[in-house]
C-alpha positions in Angstrom: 9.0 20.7 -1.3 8.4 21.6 -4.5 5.9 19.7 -6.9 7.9 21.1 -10.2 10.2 17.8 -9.6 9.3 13.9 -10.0 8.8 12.3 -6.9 12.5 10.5 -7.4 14.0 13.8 -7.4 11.9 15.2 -4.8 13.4 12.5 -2.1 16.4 14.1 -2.0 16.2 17.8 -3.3 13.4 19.0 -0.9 13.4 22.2 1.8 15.3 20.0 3.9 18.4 19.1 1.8 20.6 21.3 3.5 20.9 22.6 6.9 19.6 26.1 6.7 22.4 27.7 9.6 25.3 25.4 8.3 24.5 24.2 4.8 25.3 20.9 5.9 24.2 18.3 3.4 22.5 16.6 6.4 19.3 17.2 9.1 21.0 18.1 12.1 19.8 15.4 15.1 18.5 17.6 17.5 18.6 15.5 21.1 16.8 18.4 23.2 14.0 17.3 25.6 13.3 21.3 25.8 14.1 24.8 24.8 14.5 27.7 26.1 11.9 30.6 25.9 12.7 34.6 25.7 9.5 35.0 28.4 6.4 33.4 29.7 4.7 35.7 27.1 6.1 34.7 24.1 7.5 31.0 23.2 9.1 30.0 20.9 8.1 27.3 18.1 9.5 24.1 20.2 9.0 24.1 23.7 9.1 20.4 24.6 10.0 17.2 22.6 7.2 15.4 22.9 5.3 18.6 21.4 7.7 19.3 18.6 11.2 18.6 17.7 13.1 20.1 14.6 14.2 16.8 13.4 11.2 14.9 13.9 9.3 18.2 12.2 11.5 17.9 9.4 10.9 14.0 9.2 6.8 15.0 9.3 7.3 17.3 7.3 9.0 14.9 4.7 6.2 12.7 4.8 3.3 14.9 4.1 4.9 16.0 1.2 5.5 12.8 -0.5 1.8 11.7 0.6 0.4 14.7 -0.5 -0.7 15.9 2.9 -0.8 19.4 4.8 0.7 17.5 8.0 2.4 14.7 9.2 3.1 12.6 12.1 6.1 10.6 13.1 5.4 7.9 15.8 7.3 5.4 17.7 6.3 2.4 15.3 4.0 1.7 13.0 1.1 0.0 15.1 1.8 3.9 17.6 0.8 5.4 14.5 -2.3 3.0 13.8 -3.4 3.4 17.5 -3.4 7.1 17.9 -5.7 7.0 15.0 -8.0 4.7 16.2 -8.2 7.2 19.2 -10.5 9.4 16.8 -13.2 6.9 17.5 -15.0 7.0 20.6 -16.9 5.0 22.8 -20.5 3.5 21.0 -18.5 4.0 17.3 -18.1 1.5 15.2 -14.8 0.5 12.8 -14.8 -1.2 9.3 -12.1 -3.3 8.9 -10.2 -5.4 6.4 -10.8 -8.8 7.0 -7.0 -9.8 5.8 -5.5 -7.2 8.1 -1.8 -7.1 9.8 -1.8 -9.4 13.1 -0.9 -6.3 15.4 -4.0 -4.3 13.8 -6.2 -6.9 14.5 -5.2 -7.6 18.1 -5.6 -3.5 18.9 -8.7 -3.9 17.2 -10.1 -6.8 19.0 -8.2 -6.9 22.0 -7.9 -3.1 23.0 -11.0 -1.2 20.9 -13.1 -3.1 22.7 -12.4 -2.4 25.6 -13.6 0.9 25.1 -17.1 -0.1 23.4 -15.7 0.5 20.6 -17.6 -2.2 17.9 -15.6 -3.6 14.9 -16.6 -6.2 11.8 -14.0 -7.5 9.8 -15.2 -7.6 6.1 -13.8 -9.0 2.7 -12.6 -5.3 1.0 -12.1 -6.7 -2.0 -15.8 -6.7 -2.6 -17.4 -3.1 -2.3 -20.9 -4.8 -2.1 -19.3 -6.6 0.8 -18.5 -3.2 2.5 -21.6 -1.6 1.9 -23.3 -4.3 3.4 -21.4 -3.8 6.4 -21.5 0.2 7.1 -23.8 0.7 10.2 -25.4 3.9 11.4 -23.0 4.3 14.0 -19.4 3.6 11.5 -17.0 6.3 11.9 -13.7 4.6 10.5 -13.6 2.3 7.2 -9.8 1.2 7.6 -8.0 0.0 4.1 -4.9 -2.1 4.1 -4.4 -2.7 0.3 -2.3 -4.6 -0.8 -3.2 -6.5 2.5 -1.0 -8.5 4.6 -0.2 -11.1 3.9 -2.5 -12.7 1.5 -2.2 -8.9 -1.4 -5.7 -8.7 -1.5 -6.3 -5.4 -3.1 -9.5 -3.0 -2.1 -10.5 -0.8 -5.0 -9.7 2.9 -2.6 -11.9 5.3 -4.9 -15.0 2.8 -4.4 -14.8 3.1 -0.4 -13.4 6.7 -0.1 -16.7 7.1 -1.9 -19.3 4.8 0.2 -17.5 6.4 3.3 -18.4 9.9 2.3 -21.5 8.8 1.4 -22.1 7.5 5.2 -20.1 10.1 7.1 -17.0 7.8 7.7 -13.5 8.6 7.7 -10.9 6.0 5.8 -8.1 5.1 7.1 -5.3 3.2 4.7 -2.1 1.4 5.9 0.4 2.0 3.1 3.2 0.5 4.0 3.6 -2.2 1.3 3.3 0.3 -1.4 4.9 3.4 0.0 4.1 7.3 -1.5 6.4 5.8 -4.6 3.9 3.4 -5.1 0.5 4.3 -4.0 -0.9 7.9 -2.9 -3.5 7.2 -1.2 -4.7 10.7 -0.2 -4.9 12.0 -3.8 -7.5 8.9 -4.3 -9.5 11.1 -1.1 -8.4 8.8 2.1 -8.4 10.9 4.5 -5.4 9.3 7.1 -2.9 7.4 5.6 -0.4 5.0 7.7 2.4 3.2 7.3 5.1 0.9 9.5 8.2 3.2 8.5 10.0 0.2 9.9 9.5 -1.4 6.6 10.6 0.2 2.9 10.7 3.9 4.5 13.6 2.9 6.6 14.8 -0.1 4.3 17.6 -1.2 6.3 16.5 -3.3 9.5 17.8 -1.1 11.7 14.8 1.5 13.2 11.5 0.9 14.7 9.1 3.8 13.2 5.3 4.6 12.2 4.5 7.5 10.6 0.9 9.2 8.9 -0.4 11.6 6.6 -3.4 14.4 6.6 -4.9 16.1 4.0 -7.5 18.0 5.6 -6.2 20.7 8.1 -8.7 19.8 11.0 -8.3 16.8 11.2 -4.9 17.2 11.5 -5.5 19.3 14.3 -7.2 16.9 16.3 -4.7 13.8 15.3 -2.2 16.3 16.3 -3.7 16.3 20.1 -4.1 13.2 20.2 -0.5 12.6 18.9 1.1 15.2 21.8 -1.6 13.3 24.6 -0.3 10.1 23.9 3.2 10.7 23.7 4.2 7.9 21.5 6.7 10.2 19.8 9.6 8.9 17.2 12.9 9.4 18.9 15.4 12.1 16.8 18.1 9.3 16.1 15.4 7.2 14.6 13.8 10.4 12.8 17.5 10.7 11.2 17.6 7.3 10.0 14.1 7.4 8.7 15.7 10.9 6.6 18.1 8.7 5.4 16.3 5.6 4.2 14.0 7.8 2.0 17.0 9.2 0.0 17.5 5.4 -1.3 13.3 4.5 -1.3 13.0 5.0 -5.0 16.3 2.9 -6.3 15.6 0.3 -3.4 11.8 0.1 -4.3 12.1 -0.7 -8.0 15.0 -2.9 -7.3 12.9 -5.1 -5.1 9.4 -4.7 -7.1 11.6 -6.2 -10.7 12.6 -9.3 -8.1 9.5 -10.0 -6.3 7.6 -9.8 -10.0 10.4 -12.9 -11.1 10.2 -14.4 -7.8 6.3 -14.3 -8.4 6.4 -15.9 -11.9 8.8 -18.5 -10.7 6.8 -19.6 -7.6 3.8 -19.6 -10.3 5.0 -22.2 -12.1 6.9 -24.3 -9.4 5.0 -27.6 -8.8 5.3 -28.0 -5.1 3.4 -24.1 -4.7 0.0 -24.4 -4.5 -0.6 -20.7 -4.5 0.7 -17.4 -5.1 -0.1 -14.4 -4.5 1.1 -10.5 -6.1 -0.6 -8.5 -8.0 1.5 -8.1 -10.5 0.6 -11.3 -11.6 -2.1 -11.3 -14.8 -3.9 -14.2 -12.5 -4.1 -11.9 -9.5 -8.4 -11.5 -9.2 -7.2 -7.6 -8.2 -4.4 -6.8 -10.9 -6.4 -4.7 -12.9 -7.5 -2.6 -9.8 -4.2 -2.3 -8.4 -3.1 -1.3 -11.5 -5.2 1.7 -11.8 -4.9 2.9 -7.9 -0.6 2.3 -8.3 2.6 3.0 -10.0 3.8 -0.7 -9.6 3.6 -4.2 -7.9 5.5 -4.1 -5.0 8.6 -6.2 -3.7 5.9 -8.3 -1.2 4.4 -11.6 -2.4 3.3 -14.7 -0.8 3.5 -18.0 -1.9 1.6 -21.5 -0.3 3.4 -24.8 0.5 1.1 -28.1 0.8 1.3 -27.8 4.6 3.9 -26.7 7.9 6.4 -29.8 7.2 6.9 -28.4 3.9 7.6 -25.2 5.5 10.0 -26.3 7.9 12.2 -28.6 5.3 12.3 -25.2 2.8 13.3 -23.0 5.6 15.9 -25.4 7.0 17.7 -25.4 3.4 17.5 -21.8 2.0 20.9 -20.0 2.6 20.0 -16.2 1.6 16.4 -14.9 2.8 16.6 -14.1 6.5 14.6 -16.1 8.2 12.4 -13.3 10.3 9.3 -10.9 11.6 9.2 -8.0 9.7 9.6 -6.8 5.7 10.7 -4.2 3.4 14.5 -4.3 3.8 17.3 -4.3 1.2 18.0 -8.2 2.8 14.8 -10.4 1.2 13.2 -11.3 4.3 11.0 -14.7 4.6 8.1 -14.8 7.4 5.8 -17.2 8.4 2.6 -15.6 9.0 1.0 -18.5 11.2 3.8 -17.9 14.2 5.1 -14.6 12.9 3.0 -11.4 11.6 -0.3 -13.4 12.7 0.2 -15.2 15.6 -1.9 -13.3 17.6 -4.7 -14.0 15.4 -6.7 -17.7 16.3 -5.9 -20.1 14.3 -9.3 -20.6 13.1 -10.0 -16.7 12.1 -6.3 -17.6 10.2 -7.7 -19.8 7.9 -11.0 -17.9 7.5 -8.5 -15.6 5.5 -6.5 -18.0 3.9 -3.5 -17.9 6.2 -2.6 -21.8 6.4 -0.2 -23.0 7.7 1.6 -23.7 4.4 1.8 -19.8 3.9 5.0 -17.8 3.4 5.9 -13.8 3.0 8.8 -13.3 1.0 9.9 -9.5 0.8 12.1 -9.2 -1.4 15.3 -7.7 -1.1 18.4 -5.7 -3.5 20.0 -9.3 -4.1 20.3 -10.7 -7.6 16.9 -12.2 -8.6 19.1 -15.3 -10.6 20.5 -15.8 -6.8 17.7 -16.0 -4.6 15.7 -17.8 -7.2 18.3 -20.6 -7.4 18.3 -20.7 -3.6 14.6 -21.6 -3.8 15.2 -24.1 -6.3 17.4 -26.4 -4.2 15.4 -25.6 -0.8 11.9 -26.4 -2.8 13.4 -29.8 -3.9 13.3 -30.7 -0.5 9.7 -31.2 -0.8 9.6 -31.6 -4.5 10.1 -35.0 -4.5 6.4 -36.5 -4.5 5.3 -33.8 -7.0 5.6 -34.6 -10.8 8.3 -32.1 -12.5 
């Protein structure tokens, strides 16, 4: 892929435009479990799917180049892609996490790692003393999510890619809020980057994915094995579809971001929303260092209601969000972390993080920002009513 293009062009004009044998304007789906070999003394490049597949190597491929990377891996969701990474660790390691991290990370991180005697702390990221504080002789992993889910508190990357080196750790960073359009996080020197493909990658609700990113060849190497032990592989259909939603990442992306930035300011100054949280608002305590790690705001905000009735009477009248688990769609989609993204966190380690019970995720979507915001207008007056307008 050549880096002689902007990274809108580069999306769809890349080695993998055409189909090299056909010219077909399309990656051809290749549903092979194995191949064929000349001899037992010389294979050939694929051998078995689980190893290597053309179209998930061309989705891989795809990804390391828009992340900046030497390789990359396509999984069979996102939290396959954050748990073959965490199999870098070993028993006796230890694991710096963010403290407002997705639900499933947190469970594989509590509920699985440890099982292993693999140790963990969970640590506010938005403070690099904080982190500091935290690294032990024996950390190995400082994993990022930034902005973080669901609360968009943002870590400053280049301030822990540097304390990490300084200890001998390795960073991890889930990226799937900003995207490579948004954020590259191996350029600021992470050394894995992650993301739920399911989300913007995709963009259409319809394909279960995780995929990451490597800069440094070794290490590629040995997430490689780990990838091929494992076997959580991404299925070639769902590789295609992941192809496909990247043509339309860039339009979709900025789309969304110019909503969720309205839908922000509007939410600001509704009176029945306590808080609200992007950082693309001027209030945001990280806007200025989001702004000088990204390329924009992102379509994901978060807004809190006085408590879960309030919740309930909005959700019963809005008409266009869907009403679901998951984000990053061209449908704006509206969550509930408390029972959704974060159930299986308790509720009193919720809180600890400011997910109440009065929080909601709105992603927003390719829909007219004039629409969905008049949609919130008649579902917040349902709990407008003992607030002063």
């Amino acid at each position: 892929m050549s880096n002689n293009w902007s990274f809108d062009t580069r999306l769809l004009h890349n080695e993998h435009k055409t189909d090299g044998s056909t010219g077909a304007v399309s990656v051809p789906v290749q549903h092979a479990s194995t191949f064929h070999q000349a001899s037992f003394d010389e294979f050939g490049e694929f051998d078995y799917s689980r190893s290597g597949n053309p179209t998930r190597q061309a989705l891989e491929e795809t990804i390391a180049a828009l992340e900046g990377g030497v390789r990359g891996f396509a999984f069979a969701s996102g939290m396959a892609a954050i748990s073959t990474a965490f199999l870098l660790l070993s028993k006796g390691d230890h694991v710096l996490v963010t403290r407002e991290v997705y639900g499933g990370t947190f469970r594989m991180v509590t509920e699985v790692l440890n099982r292993f005697g693999i140790e963990h702390s969970f640590v506010d990221m938005t403070d690099l003393n904080e982190v500091a504080l935290h690294i032990q002789p024996n950390t190995k992993v400082i994993y990022m999510e930034t902005p973080s889910n669901p609360t968009l508190g943002i870590t400053d990357i280049r301030g822990v890619v540097k304390l990490a080196r300084a200890n001998g750790c390795l960073t991890f960073l889930d990226n799937t809020f900003m995207t490579p359009a948004l954020q590259r996080p191996l350029d600021l020197g992470v050394d894995i980057v992650l993301h739920s493909a399911t989300k913007f990658l995709g963009g259409h609700s319809d394909v279960l994915s995780g995929l990451a990113a490597v800069k440094d060849p070794d290490l590629a190497q040995e997430l490689y094995k780990l990838q091929n032990s494992f076997g959580a592989v991404l299925g070639v259909q769902d590789c295609w579809l992941i192809l496909r939603g990247l043509k339309t990442l860039q339009v979709r992306l900025e789309r969304s971001s110019q909503t969720a930035k309205q839908l922000a300011e509007y939410f600001n100054g509704h009176p029945a929303v306590k808080n609200v949280y992007y950082p693309g608002l001027s209030s945001h305590p990280g806007a200025s260092i989001h702004k000088s790690q990204s390329l924009g705001d992102g379509a994901v905000l978060s807004f809190e209601l006085e408590n879960e009735d309030a919740v309930r009477k909005v959700v019963r009248q809005l008409k266009l969000p869907v009403f679901a688990v998951s984000l990053g769609a061209v449908e704006s989609i509206l969550s509930y972390p408390a029972k959704m993204s974060h159930a299986s966190m308790p509720k009193e380690e919720r809180e600890k993080r400011g997910i109440t019970d009065g929080l909601l995720r709105l992603s927003a979507g390719v829909e007219a920002a004039e629409d969905l915001i008049k949609d919130f207008d008649q579902a917040l007056e349902a709990v407008s009513s003992s607030f002063t307008v």
